[in-house]
Gaussian input, Z-matrix of N, CA and C with variables (Angstrom, degrees):
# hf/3-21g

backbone

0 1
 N
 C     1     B1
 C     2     B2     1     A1
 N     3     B3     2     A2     1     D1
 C     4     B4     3     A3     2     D2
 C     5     B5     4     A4     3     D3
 N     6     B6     5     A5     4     D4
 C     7     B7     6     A6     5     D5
 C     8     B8     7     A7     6     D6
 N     9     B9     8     A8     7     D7
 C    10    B10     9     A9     8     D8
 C    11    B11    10    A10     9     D9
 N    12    B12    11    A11    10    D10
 C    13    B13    12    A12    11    D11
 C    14    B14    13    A13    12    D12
 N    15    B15    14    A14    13    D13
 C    16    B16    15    A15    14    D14
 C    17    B17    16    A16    15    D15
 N    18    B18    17    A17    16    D16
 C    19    B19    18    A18    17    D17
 C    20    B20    19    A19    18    D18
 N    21    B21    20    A20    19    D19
 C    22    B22    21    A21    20    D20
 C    23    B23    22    A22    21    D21
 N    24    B24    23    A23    22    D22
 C    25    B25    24    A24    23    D23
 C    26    B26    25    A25    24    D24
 N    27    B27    26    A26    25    D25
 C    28    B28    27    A27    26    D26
 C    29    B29    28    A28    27    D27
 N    30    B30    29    A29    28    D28
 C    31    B31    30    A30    29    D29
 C    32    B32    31    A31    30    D30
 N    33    B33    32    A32    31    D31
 C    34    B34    33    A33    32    D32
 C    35    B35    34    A34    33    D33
 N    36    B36    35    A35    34    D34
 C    37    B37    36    A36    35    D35
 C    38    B38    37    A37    36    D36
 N    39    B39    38    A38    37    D37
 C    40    B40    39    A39    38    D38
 C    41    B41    40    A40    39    D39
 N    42    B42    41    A41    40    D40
 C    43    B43    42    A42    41    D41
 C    44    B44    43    A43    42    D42
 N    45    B45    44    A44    43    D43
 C    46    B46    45    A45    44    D44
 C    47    B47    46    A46    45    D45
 N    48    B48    47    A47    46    D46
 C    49    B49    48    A48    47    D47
 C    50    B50    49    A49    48    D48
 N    51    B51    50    A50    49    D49
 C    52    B52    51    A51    50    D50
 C    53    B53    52    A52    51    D51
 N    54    B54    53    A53    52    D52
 C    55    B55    54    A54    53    D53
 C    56    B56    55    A55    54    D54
 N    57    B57    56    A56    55    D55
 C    58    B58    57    A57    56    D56
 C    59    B59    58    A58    57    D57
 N    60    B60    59    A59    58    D58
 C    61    B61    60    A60    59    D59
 C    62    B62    61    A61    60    D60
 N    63    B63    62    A62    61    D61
 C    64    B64    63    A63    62    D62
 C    65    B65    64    A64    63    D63
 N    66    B66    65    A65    64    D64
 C    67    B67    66    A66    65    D65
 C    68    B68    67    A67    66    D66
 N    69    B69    68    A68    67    D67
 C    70    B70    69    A69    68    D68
 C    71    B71    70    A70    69    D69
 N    72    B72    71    A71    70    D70
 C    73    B73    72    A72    71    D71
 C    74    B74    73    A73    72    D72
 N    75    B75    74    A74    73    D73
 C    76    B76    75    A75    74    D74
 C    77    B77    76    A76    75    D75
 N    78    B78    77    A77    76    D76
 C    79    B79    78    A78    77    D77
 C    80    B80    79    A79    78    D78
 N    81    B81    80    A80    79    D79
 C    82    B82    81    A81    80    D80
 C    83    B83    82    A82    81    D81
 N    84    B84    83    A83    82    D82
 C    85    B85    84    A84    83    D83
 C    86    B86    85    A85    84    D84
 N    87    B87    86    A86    85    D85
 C    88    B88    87    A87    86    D86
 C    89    B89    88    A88    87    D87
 N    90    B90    89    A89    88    D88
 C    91    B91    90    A90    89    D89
 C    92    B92    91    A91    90    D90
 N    93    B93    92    A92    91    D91
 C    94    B94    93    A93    92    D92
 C    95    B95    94    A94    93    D93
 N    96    B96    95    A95    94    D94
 C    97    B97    96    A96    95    D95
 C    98    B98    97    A97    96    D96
 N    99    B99    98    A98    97    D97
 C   100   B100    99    A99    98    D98
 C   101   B101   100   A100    99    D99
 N   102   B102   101   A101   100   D100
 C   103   B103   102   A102   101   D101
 C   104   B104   103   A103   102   D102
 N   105   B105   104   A104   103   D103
 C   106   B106   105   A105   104   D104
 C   107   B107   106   A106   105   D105
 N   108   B108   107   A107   106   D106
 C   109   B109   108   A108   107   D107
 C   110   B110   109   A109   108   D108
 N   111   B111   110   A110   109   D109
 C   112   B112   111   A111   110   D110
 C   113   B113   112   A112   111   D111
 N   114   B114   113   A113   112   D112
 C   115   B115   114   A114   113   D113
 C   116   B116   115   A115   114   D114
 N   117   B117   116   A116   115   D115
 C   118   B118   117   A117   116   D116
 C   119   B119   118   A118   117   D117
 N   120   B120   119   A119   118   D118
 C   121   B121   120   A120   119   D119
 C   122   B122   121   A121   120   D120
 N   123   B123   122   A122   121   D121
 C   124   B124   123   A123   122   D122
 C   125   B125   124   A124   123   D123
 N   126   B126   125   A125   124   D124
 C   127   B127   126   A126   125   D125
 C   128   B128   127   A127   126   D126
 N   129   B129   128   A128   127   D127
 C   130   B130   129   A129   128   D128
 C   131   B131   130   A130   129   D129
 N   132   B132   131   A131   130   D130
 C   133   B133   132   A132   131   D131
 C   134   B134   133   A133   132   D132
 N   135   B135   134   A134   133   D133
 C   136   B136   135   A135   134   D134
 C   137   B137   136   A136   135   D135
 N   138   B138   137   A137   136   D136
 C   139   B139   138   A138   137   D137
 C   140   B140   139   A139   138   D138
 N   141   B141   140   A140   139   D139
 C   142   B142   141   A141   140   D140
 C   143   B143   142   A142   141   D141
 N   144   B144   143   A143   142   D142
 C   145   B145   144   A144   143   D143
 C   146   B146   145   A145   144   D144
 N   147   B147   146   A146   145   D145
 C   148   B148   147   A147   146   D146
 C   149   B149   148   A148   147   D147
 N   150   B150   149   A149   148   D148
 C   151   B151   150   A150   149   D149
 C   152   B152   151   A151   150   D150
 N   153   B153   152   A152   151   D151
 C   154   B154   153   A153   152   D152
 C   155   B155   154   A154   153   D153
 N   156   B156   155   A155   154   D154
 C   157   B157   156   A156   155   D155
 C   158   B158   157   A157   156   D156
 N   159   B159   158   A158   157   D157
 C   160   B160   159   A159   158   D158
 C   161   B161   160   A160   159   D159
 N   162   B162   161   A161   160   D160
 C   163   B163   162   A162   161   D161
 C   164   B164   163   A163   162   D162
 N   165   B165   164   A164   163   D163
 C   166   B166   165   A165   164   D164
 C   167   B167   166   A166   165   D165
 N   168   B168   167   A167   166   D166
 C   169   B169   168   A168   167   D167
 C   170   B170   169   A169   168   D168
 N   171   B171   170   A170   169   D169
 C   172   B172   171   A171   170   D170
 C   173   B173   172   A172   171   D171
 N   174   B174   173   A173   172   D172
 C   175   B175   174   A174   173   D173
 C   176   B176   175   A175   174   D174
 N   177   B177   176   A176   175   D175
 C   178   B178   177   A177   176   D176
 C   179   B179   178   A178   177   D177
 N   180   B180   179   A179   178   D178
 C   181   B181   180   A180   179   D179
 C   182   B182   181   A181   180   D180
 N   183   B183   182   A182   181   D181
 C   184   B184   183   A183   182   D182
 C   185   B185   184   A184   183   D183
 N   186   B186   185   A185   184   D184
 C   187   B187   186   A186   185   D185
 C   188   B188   187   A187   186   D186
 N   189   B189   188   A188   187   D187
 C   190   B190   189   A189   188   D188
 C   191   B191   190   A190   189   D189
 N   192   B192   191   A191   190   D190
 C   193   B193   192   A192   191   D191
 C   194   B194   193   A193   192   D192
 N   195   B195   194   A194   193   D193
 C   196   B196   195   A195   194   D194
 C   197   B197   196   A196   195   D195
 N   198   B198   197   A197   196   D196
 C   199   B199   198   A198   197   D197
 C   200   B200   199   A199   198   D198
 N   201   B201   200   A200   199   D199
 C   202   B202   201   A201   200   D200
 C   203   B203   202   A202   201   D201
 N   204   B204   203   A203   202   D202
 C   205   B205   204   A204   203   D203
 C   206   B206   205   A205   204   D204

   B1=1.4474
   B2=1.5217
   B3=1.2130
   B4=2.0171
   B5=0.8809
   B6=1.5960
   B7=1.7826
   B8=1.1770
   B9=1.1743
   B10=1.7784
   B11=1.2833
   B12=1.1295
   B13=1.4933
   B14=1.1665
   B15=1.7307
   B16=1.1244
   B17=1.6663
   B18=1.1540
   B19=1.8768
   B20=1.0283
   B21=1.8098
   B22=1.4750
   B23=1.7078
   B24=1.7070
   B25=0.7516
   B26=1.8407
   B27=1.3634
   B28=1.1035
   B29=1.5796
   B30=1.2697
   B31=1.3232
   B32=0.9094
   B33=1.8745
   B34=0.6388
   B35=1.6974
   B36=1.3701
   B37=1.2431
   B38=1.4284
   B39=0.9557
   B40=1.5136
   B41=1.6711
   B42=1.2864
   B43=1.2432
   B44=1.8400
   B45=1.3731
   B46=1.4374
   B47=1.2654
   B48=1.1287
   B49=2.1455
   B50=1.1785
   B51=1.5996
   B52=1.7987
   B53=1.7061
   B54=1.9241
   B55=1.6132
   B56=1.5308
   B57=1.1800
   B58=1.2626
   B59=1.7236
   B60=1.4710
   B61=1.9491
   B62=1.2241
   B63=0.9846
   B64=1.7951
   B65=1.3786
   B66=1.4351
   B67=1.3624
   B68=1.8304
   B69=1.8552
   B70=1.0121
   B71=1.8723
   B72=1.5139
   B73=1.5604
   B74=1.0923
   B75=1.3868
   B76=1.3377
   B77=1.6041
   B78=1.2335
   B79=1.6966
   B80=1.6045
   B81=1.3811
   B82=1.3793
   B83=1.5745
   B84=1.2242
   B85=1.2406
   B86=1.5258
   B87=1.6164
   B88=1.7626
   B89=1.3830
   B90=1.5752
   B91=1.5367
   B92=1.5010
   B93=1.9203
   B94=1.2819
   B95=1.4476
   B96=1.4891
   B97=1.5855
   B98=1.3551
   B99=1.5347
   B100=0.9530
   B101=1.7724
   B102=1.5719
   B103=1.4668
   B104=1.3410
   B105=1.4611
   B106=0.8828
   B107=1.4214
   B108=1.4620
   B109=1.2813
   B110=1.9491
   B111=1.2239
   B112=1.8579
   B113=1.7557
   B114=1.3125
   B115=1.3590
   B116=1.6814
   B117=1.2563
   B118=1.5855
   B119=2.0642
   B120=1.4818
   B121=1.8726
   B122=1.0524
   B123=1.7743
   B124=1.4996
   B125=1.7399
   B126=1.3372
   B127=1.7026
   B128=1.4556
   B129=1.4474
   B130=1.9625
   B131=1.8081
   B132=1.5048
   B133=1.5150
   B134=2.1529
   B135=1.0516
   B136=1.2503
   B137=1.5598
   B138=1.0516
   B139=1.5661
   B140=1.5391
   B141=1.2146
   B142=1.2093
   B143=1.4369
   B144=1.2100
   B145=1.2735
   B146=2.0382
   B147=1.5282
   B148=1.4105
   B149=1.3388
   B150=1.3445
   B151=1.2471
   B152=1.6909
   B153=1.2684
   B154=1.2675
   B155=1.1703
   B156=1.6117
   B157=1.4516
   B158=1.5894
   B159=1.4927
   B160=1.5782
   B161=1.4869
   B162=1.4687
   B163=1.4078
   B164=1.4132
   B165=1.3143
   B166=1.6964
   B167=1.7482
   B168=1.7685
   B169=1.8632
   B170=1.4756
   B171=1.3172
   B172=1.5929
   B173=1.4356
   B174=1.6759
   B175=1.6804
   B176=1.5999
   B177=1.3348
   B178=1.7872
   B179=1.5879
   B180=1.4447
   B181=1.6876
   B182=1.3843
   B183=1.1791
   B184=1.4787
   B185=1.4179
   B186=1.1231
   B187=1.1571
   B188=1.5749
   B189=1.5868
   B190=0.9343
   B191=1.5095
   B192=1.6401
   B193=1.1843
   B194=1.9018
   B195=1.3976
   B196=1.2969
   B197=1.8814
   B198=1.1784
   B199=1.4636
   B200=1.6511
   B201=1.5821
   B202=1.1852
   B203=1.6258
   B204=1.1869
   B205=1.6043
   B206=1.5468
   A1=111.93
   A2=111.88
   A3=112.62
   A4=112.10
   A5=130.86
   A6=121.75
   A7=96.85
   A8=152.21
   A9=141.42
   A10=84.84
   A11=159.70
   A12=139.39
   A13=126.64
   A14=107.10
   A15=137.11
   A16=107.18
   A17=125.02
   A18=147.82
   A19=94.83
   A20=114.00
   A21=116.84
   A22=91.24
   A23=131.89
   A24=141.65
   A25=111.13
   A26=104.61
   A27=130.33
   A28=113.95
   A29=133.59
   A30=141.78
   A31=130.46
   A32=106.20
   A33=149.71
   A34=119.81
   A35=104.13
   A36=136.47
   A37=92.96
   A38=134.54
   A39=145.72
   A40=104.42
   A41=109.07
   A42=110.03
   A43=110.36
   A44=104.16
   A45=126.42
   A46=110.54
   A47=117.04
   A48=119.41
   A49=113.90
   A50=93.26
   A51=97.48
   A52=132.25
   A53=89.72
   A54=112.40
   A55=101.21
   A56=120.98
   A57=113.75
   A58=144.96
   A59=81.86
   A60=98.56
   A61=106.17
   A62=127.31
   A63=117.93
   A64=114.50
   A65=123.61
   A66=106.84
   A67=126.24
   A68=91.01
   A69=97.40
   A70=131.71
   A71=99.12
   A72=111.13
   A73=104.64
   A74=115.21
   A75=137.94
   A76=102.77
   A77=109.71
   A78=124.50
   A79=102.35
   A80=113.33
   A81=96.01
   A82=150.46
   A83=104.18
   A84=133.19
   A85=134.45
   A86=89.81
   A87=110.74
   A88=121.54
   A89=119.48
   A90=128.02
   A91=93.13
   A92=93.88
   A93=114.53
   A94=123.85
   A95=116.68
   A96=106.55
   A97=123.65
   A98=120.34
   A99=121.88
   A100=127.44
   A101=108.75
   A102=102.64
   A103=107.65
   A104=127.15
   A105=133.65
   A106=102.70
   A107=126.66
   A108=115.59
   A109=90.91
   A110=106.96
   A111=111.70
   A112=92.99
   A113=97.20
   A114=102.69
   A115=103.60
   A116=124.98
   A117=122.99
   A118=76.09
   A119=118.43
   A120=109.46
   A121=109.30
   A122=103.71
   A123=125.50
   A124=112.88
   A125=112.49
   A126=112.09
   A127=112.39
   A128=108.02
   A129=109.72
   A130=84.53
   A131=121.20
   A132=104.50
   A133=106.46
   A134=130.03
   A135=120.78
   A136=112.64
   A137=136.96
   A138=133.42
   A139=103.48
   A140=142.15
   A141=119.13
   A142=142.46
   A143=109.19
   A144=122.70
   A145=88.16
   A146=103.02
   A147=97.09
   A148=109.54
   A149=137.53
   A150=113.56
   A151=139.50
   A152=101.72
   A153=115.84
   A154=120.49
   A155=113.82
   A156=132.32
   A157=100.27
   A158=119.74
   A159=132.97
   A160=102.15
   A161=123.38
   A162=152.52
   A163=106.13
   A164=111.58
   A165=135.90
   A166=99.46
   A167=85.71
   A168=84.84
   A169=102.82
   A170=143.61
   A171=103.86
   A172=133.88
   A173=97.07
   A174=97.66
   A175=130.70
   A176=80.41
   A177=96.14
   A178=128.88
   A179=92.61
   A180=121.98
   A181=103.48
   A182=125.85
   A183=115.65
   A184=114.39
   A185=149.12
   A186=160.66
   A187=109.62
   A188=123.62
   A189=131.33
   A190=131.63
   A191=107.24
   A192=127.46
   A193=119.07
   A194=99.54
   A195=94.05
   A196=125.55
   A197=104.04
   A198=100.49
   A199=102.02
   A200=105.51
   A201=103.31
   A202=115.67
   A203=112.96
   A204=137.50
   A205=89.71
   D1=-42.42
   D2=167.95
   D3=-66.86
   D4=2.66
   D5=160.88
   D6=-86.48
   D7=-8.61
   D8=-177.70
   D9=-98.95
   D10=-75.57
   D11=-177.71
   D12=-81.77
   D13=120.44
   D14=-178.82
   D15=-44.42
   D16=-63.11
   D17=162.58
   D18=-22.87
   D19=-83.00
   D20=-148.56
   D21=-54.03
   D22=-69.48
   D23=-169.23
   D24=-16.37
   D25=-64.10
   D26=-163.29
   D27=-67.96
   D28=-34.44
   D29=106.19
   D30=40.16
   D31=-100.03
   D32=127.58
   D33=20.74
   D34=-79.52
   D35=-168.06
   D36=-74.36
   D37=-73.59
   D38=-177.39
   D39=-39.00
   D40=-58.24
   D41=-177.81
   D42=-44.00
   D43=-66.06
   D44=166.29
   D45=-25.30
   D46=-75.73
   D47=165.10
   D48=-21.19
   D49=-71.05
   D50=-178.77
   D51=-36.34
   D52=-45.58
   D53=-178.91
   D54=-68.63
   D55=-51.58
   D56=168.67
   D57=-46.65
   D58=-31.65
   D59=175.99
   D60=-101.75
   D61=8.19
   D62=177.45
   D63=-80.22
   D64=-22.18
   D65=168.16
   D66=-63.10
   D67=-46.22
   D68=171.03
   D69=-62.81
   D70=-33.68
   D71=157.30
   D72=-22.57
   D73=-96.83
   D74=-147.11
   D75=-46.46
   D76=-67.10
   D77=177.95
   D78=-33.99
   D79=-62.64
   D80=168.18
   D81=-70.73
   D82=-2.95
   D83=162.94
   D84=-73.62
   D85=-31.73
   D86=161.14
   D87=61.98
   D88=21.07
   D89=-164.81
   D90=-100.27
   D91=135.56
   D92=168.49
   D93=-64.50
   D94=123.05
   D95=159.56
   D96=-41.19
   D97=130.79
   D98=150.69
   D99=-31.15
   D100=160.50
   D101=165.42
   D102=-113.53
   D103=157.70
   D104=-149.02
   D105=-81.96
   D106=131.58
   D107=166.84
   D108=117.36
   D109=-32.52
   D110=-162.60
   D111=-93.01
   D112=149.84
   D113=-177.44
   D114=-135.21
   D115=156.47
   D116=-131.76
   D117=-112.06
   D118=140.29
   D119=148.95
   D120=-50.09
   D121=159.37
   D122=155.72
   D123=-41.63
   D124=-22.27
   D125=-172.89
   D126=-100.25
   D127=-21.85
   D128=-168.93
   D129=-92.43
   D130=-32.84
   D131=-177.00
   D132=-78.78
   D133=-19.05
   D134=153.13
   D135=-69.74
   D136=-77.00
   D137=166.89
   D138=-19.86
   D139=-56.25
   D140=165.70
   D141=-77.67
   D142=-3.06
   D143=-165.48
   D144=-95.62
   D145=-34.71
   D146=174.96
   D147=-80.86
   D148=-23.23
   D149=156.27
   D150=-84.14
   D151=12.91
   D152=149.63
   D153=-63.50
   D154=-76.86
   D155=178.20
   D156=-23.38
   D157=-69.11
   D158=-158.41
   D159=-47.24
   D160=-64.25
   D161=138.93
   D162=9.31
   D163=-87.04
   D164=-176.94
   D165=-29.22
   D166=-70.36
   D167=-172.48
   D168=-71.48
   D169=-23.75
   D170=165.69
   D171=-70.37
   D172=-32.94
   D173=149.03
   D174=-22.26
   D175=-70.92
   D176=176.98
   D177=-42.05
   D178=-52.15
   D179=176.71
   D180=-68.34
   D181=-45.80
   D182=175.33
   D183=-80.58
   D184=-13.53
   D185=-176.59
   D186=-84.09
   D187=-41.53
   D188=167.21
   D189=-77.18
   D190=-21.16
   D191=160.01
   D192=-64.26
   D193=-61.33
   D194=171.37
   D195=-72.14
   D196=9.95
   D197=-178.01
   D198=-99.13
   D199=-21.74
   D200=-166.19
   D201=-102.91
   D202=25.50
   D203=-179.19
   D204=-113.64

């Protein structure tokens, strides 16, 4: 049924990227695990969530770079 929509399809795919670059994400992102029991502010969980984001797209960008060599 996600081959009759172009969207869902597409999605799809994106989602997949994402699942795929998250190891590398993270690694480049360089954020410490929590300890168990500690729970992060409303400001250190945006601060990380933005250095994810930053992360993600160089992931991406490098990923697309080396595929395309």
């Amino acid at each position: 049924m996600s081959e009759a929509n172009p969207q869902v399809a597409d999605q799809q795919r994106r989602y997949r990227e994402f699942l795929d670059l998250l190891p590398l994400t993270l690694a480049l992102a360089g954020l410490p695990i929590s300890e168990s029991g500690k729970y992060y502010s409303e400001e250190q969980i945006e601060l990380r969530a933005s250095a994810i984001q930053r992360a993600y797209k160089l992931a991406r960008t490098l990923a697309r770079d080396v595929i395309s060599r």
